[in-house]
FITITI-445464 format. One line per 2 residues: number of its first residue (from 1); their letters; for each residue x, y, z of C-alpha. Coordinates in nm, 2 decimals. Example, Ala and Ser with C-alpha at 12.3 -4.5 7.8 and 13.67 -1.06 7.14 Angstrom:
1> as> 1.23/-0.45/0.78 ~ 1.37/-0.11/0.71
//
This chain:
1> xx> -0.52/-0.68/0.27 ~ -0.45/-0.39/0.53
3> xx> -0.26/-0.39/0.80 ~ -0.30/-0.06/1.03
5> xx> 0.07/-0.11/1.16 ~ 0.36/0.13/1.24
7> xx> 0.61/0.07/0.95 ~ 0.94/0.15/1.22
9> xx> 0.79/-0.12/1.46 ~ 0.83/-0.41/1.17
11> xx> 1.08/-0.24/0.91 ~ 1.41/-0.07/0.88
13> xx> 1.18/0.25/0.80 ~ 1.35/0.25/0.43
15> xx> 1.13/0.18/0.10 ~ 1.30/-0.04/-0.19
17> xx> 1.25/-0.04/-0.52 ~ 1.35/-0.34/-0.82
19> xx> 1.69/-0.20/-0.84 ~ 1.78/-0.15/-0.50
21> xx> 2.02/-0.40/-0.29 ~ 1.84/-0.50/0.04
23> xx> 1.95/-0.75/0.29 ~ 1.72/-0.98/0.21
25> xx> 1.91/-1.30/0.11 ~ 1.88/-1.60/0.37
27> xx> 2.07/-1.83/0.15 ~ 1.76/-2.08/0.06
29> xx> 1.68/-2.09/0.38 ~ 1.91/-2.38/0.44
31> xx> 1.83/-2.58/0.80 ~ 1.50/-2.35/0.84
33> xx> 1.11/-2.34/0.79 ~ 1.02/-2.16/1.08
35> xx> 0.80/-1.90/0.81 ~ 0.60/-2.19/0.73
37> xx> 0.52/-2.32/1.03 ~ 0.42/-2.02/1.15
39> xx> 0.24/-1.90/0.88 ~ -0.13/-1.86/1.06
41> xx> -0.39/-1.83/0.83 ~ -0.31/-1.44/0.70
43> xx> -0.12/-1.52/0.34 ~ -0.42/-1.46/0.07
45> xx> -0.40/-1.51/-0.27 ~ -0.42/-1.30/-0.58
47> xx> -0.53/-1.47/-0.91 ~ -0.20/-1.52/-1.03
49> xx> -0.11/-1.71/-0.73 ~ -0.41/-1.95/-0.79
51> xx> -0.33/-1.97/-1.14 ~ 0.03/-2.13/-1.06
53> xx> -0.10/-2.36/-0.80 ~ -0.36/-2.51/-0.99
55> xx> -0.10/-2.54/-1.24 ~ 0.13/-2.69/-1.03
57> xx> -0.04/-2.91/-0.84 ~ -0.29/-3.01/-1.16
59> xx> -0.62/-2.94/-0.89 ~ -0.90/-2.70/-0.95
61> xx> -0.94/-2.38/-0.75 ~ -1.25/-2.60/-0.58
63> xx> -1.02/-2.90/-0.54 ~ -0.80/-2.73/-0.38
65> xx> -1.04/-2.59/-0.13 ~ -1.20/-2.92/-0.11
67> xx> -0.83/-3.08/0.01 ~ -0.77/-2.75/0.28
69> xx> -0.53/-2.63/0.10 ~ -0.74/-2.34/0.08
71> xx> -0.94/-2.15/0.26 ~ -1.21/-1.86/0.19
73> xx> -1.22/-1.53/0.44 ~ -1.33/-1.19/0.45
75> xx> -1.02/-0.94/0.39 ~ -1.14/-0.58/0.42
77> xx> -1.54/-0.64/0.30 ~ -1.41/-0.89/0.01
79> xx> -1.42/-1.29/0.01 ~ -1.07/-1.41/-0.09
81> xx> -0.90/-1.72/-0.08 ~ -0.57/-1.78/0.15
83> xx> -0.35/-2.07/0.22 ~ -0.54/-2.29/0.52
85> xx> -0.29/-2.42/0.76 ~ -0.29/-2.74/0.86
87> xx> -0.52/-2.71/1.19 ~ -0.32/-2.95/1.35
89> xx> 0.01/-2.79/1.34 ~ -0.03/-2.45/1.22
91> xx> 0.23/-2.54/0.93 ~ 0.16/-2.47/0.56
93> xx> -0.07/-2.75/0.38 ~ 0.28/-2.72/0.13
95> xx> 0.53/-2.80/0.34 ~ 0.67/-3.16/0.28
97> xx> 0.97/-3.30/0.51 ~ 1.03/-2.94/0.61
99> xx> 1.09/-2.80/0.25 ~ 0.82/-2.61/0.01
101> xx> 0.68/-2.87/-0.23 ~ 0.58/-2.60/-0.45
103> xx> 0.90/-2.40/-0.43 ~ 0.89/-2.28/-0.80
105> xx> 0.48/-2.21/-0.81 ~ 0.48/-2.06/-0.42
107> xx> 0.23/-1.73/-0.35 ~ 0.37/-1.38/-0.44
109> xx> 0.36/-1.32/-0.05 ~ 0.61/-1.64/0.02
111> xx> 0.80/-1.53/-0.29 ~ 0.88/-1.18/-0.13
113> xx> 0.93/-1.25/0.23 ~ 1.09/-1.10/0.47
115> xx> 1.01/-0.84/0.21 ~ 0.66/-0.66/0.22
117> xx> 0.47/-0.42/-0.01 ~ 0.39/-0.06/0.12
119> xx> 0.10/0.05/-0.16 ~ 0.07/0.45/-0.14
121> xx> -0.07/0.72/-0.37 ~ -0.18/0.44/-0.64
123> xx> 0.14/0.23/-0.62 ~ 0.40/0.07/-0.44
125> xx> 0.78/0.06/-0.26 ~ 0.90/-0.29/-0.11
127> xx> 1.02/-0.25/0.29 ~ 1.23/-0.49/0.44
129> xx> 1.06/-0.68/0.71 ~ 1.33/-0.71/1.03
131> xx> 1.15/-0.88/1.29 ~ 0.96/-1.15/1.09
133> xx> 1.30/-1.40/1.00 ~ 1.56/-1.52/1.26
135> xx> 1.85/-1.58/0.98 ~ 2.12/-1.43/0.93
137> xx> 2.07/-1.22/0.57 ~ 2.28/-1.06/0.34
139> xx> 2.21/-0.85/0.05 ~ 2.06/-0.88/-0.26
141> xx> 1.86/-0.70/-0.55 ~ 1.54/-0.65/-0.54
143> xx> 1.45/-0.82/-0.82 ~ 1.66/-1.11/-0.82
145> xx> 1.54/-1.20/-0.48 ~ 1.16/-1.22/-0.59
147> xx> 1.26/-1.43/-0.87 ~ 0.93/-1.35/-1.05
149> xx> 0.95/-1.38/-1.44 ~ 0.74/-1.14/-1.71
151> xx> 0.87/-0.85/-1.40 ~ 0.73/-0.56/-1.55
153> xx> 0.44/-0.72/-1.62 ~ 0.37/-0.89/-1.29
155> xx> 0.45/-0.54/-1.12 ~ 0.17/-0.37/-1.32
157> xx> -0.09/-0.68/-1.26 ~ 0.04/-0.67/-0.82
159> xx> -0.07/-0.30/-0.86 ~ -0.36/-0.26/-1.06
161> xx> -0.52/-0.58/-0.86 ~ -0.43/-0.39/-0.51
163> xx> -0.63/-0.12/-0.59 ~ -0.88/-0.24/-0.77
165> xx> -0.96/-0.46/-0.52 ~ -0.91/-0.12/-0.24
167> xx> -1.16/0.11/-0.48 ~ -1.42/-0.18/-0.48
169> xx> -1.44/-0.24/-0.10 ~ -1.46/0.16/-0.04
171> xx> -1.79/0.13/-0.28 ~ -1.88/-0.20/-0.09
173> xx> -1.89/-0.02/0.23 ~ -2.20/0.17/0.23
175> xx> -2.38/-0.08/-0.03 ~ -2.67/-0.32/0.05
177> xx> -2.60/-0.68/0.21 ~ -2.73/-0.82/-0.10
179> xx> -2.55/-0.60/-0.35 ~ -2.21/-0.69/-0.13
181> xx> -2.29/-1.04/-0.15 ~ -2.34/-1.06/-0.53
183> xx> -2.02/-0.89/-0.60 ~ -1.85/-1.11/-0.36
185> xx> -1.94/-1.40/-0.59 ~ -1.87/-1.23/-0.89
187> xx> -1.54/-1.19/-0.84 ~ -1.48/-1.55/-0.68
189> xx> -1.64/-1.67/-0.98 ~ -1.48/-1.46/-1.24
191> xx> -1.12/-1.44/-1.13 ~ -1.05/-1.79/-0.93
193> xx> -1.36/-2.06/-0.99 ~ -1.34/-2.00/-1.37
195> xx> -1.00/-2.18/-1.48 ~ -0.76/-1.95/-1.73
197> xx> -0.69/-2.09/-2.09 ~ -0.38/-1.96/-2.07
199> xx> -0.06/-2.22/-2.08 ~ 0.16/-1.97/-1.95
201> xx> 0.20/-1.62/-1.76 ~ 0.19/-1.41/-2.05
203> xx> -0.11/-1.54/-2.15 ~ -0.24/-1.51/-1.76
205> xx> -0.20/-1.22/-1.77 ~ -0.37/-1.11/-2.10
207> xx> -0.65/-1.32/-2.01 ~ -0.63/-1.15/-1.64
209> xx> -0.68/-0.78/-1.80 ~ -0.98/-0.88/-2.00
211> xx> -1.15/-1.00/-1.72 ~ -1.05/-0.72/-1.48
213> xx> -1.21/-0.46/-1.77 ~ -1.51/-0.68/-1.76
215> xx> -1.53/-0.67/-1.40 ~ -1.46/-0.28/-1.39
217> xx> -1.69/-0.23/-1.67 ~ -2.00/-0.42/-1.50
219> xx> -1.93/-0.30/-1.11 ~ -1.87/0.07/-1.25
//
């Protein structure tokens, strides 16, 4: 999703890259969910994320939009799904006794934070968000601190879905309402409602690329 935002306002103005110490290290976050209680309703969800919650909690992609855990919304022309808050409270429908009871399976977005992506010129730098978390950090690698496994392989999947998904709504923009709607469907359909086979994130993301080719093949 795009945000039309002045990258000194929210960052220290320097891009990171895996290998690069940033001071991003809160120390588990011990004594704090302030992130998660204030999480509003802007943290969407790429397949892979869906693919470890369903996992994780053992629900369907429907089941979990069924319970509110999720939520579906328009992000730049495309129907995606995002984490619904709890309408009540505004905290995350994970967040159990003030801790993340899906720590290990959490979306790529809570996984990174206070760490953002900045996509340019068909790929992307990480930037160090200053203003979104009150404790006191200290440094850390880039890539230990997203703890993702398979790393070079989820890099390549976080970029290729970015701009897949930023080439099909530029062709989405000046298409018919009914075209737009079908292809919103589609990709509902084909990358969340349709469970993966896969038993674990290698095969995700095999599985993924197939259907992304399909999906590029059939949308041209």
């Amino acid at each position: 999703m795009k945000r039309n935002v002045d990258l000194n306002e929210i960052s220290d103005g320097k891009f990171y890259s895996l290998n690069d110490m940033v001071r991003a290290d809160c120390q588990d976050c011990t004594g704090c969910s302030m992130c998660c209680e204030q999480m509003s309703d802007t943290i969407f969800l790429d397949p892979l994320d869906v693919f470890r919650l369903t996992r994780a909690t053992g629900c369907s992609f429907d089941e979990l939009l069924d319970a509110k855990k999720l939520e579906l919304a328009l992000a730049d022309g495309i129907i995606l799904p995002h984490l619904q808050p709890d309408r009540r409270t505004g905290f995350c429908p994970f967040l159990s006794a003030m801790r993340c009871s899906i720590h290990a399976s959490r979306p790529g977005f809570c996984r990174i934070f206070p760490l953002g992506r900045y996509y340019e010129d068909r790929s992307f730098s990480y930037i160090l968000q200053t203003k979104e978390c009150p404790k006191k950090r200290t440094k850390i690698k880039v890539s230990r601190w997203i703890d993702t496994p398979l790393l070079a392989q989820n890099q390549a999947f976080i970029n290729d879905w970015h701009y897949f998904l930023e080439d099909l709504s530029a062709a989405l923009a000046s298409a018919p309402t009914d075209t737009v709607r079908r292809v919103q469907l589609y990709l509902l359909h084909s990358f969340y409602r349709t469970a993966y086979t896969a038993t674990d994130e290698a095969g995700f993301y095999a599985e993924w690329r197939e259907r992304l080719a399909k999906a590029r093949t059939l949308l041209g």
